[in-house]
C-alpha positions as CSV (number, residue, x, y, z in Angstrom):
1,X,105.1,85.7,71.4
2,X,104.9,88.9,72.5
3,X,103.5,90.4,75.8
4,X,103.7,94.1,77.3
5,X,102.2,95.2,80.7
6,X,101.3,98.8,79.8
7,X,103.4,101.2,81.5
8,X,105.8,104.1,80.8
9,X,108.8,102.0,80.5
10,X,108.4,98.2,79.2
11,X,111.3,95.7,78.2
12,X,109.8,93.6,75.2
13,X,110.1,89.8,76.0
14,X,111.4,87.8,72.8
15,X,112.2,84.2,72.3
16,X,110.3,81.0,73.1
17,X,106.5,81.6,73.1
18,X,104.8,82.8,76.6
19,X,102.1,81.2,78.1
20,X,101.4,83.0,81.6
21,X,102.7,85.7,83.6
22,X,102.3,86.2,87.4
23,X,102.0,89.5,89.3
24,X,102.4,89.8,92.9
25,X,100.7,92.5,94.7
26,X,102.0,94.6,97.9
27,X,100.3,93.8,100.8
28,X,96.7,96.0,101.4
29,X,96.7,97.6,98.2
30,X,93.8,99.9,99.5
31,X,96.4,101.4,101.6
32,X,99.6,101.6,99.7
33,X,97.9,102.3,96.4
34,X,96.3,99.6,94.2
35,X,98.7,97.8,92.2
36,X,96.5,97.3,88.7
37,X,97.9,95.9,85.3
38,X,96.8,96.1,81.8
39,X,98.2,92.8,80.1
40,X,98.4,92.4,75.9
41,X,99.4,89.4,74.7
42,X,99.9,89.3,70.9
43,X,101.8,86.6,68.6
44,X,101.1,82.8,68.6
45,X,101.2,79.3,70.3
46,X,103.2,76.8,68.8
47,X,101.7,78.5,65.1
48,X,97.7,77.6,66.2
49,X,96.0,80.2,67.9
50,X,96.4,84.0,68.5
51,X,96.4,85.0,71.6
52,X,95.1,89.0,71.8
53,X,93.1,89.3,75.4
54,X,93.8,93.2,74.3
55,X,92.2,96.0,76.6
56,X,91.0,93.5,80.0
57,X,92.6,94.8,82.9
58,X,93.7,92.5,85.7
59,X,94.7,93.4,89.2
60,X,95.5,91.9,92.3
61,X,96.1,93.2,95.9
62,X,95.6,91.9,99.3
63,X,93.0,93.4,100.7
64,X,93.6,92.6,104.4
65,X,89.7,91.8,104.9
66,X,86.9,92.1,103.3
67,X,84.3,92.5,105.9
68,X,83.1,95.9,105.7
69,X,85.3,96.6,102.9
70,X,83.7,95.1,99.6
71,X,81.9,98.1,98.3
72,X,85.1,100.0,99.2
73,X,86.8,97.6,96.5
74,X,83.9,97.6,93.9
75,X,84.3,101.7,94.1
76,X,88.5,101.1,93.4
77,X,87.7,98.6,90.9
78,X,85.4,100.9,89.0
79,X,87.8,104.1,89.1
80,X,90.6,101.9,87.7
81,X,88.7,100.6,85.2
82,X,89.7,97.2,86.1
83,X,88.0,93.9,84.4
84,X,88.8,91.0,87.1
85,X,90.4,91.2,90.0
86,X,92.5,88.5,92.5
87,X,92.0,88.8,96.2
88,X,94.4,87.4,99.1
89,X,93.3,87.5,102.5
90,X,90.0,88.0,102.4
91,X,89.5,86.7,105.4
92,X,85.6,84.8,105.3
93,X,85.3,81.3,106.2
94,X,83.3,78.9,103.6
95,X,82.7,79.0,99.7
96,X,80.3,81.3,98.3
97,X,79.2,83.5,95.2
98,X,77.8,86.9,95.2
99,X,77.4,90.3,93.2
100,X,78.5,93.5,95.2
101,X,78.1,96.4,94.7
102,X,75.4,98.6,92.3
103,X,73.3,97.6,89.7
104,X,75.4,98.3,86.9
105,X,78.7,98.7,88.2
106,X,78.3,95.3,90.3
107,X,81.3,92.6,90.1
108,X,80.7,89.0,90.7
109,X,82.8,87.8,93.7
110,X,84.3,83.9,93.9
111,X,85.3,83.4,97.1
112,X,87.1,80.1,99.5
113,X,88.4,80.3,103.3
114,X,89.4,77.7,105.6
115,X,90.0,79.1,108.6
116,X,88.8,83.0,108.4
117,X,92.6,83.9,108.6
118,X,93.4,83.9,104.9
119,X,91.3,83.4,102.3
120,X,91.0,83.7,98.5
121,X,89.0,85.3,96.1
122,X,88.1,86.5,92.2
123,X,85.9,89.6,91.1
124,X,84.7,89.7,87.3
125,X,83.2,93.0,86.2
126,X,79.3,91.9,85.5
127,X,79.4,92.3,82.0
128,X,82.2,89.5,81.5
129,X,80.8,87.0,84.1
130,X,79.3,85.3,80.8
131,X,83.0,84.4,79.9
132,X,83.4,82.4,82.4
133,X,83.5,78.7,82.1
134,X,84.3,77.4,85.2
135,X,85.3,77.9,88.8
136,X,88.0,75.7,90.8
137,X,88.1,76.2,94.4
138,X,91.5,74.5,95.4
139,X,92.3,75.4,98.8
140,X,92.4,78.8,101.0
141,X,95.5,80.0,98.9
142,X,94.0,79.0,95.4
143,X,91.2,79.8,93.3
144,X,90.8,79.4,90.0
145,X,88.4,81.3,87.0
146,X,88.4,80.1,83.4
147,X,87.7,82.5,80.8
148,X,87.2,82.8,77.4
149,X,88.1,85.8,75.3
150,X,87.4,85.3,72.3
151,X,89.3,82.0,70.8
152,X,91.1,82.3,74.0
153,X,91.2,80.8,77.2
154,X,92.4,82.5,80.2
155,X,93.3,80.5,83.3
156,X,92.7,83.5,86.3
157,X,94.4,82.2,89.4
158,X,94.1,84.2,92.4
159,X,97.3,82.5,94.6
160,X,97.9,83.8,98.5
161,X,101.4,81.7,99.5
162,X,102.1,80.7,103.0
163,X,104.8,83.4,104.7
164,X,108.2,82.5,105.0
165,X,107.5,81.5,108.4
166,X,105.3,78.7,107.8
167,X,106.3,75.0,107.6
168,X,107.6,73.5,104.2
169,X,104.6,70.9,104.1
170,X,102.4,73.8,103.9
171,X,104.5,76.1,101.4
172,X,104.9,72.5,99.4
173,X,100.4,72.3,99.2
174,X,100.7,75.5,97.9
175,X,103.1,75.5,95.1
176,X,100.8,72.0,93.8
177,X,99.2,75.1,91.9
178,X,101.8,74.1,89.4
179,X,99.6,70.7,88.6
180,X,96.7,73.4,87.5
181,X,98.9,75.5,85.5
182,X,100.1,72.3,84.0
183,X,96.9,71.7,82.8
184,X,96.7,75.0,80.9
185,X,96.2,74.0,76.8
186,X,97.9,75.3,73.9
187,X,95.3,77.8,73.6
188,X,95.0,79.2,76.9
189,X,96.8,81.5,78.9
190,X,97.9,81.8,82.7
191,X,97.4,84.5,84.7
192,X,98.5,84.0,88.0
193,X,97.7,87.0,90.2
194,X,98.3,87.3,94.3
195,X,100.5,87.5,97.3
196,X,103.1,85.2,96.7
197,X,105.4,86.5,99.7
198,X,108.3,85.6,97.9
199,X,111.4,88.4,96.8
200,X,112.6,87.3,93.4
201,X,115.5,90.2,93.3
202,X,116.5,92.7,91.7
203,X,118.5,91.0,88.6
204,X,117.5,88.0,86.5
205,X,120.9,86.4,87.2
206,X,120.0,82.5,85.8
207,X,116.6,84.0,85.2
208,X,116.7,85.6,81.9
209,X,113.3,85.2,80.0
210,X,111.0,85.2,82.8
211,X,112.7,88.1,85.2
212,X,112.8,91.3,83.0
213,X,115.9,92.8,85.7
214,X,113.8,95.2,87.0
215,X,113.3,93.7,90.3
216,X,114.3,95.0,93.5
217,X,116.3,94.0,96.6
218,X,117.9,90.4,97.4
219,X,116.0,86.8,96.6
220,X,115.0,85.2,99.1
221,X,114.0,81.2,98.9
222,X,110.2,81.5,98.3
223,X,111.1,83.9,95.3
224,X,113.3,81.2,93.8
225,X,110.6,79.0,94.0
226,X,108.2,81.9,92.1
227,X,110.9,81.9,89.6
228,X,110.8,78.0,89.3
229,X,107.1,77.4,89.0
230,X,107.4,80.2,86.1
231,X,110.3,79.1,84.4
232,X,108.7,75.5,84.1
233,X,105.6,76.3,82.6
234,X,106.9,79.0,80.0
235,X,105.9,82.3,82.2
236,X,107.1,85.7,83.1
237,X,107.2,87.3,86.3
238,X,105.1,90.3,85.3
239,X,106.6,93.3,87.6
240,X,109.9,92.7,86.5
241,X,109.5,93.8,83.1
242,X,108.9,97.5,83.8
243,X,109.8,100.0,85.5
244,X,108.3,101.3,89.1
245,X,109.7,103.4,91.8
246,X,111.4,101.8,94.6
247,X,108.3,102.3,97.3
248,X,106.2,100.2,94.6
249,X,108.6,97.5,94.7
250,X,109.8,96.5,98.1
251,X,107.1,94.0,98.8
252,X,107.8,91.7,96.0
C-alpha cells in the first residue's frame, strides 16, 4: 500500500501494507499556524479492499480552549478547506453534540471532558456527518468517529496524551487507545490525530517503515512509545514523511 500526505516534498512508503497513520499537532495551532493534512491512501489490504479516502482533509491542532473560540475554528476550518478535524484541550467539562457555526458552512462537534482542564473533541464538515457510524467516547484524552468512505471505514481518533510530567499509571490509561486501534478491520483505516506530547526524533534509527527520517530534534520516552503503538498496528507517523521547516517541527 501506498500513502502520501500532500506536500511539496513526500517520501513514498513501500513494503508491508499500511493501515493508519498518526499526526501530531503543535500546541494552539490558532496561534502558530494550523497544522492541516491531506491524506491519500491508494493500494490494498491483504488483496480485499481498496482503500482510496482521496480528496478528505484531516487536521488536528490543540486549540487551547474552546470557549469563545468555536466560531473562530469553524472560520479556520472553512478557509482550509478541511473535512474533519481532531481537537485536544478543549477544555469543557461533560459529553455533548452540537453544530457550530453557519447554516451551510456549520461542522458537527463531538466533544468529552473530565475535569474542564483537558478535553477532547471531533468536528465533521455537515455534509459528511451522514458518514458517520458511530461515536466512542473513551476518556478525556480519547475520542473516537467511525466513518465510511465509500467501501471504507475510517477510524478518526482525536488522542490528547498526558505531558511528560504526569504519572506512568496515567500515560499507561492513555496508550490503552491501542485496544481500539486493535480493533480496526481489514477494511478500515486509522487515523489517529492529536497532541501526543511525545518527540519521536529526527531519524528513524530502528524505526524504518513508520518514521519517514524527517523528524526533528532528540526522542524522548513518550515518542518511543508513539513509535511503538504505531509499529504494532502497521502505522506511519504522518509528519515524518515530508518535509517542513524547522519552526513547524519543534513541537513534535
Amino acid at each position: 500500500m501506498a500513502l502520501s500526505i500532500r506536500q511539496k516534498r513526500v517520501r513514498r512508503i513501500s513494503g508491508d501494507p499500511v493501515h493508519g497513520v498518526v499526526v501530531q499537532g503543535p500546541v494552539d495551532g490558532l496561534a502558530t499556524g494550523t497544522p492541516l493534512y491531506s491524506v491519500a491512501v491508494q493500494g490494498t489490504i491483504d488483496g480485499r479492499t481498496t482503500c482510496r479516502p482521496r480528496g478528505w482533509r484531516f487536521g488536528t491542532w490543540n486549540v487551547g480552549t474552546l470557549t469563545g473560540r468555536s466560531l473562530e475554528v469553524v472560520e479556520e476550518l472553512q478557509r482550509r478547506m478541511v473535512d474533519v478535524a481532531a481537537l485536544q484541550e478543549i477544555r469543557w467539562k461533560g459529553e455533548g453534540t452540537r453544530f457550530v457555526g453557519a447554516k451551510g458552512g456549520r461542522y458537527k462537534l463531538w466533544w468529552k471532558g473530565d475535569d474542564g482542564m483537558g478535553g477532547v473533541g471531533v468536528m465533521v464538515r455537515e455534509e459528511l456527518v451522514e458518514k458517520v457510524l458511530e461515536v466512542r467516547r473513551r476518556s478525556n484524552g480519547v475520542i473516537v468517529v467511525v466513518m465510511v468512505f465509500g467501501k471504507v471505514i475510517v477510524r478518526v481518533i482525536s488522542g490528547y496524551a498526558p505531558q511528560q510530567s504526569r504519572k506512568e499509571e496515567e500515560k499507561d490509561r492513555f496508550y490503552d487507545v491501542s485496544d481500539e486501534i486493535g480493533q480496526a478491520g481489514l477494511n478500515e483505516f486509522v487515523v489517529l490525530l492529536g497532541d501526543l506530547n511525545g518527540h519521536v526524533g529526527a531519524d528513524a534509527d530502528g524505526y524504518e517503515g513508520v518514521h519517514g527520517g524527517w523528524g526533528y530534534g532528540i526522542r524522548n520516552e513518550e515518542g518511543r512509545r508513539v513509535l511503538e503503538l504505531a509499529d504494532a498496528h502497521s502505522m506511519v507517523v504522518g509528519n515524518t514523511w515530508f518535509t517542513r521547516e524547522p519552526a513547524r517541527l519543534i513541537t513534535y
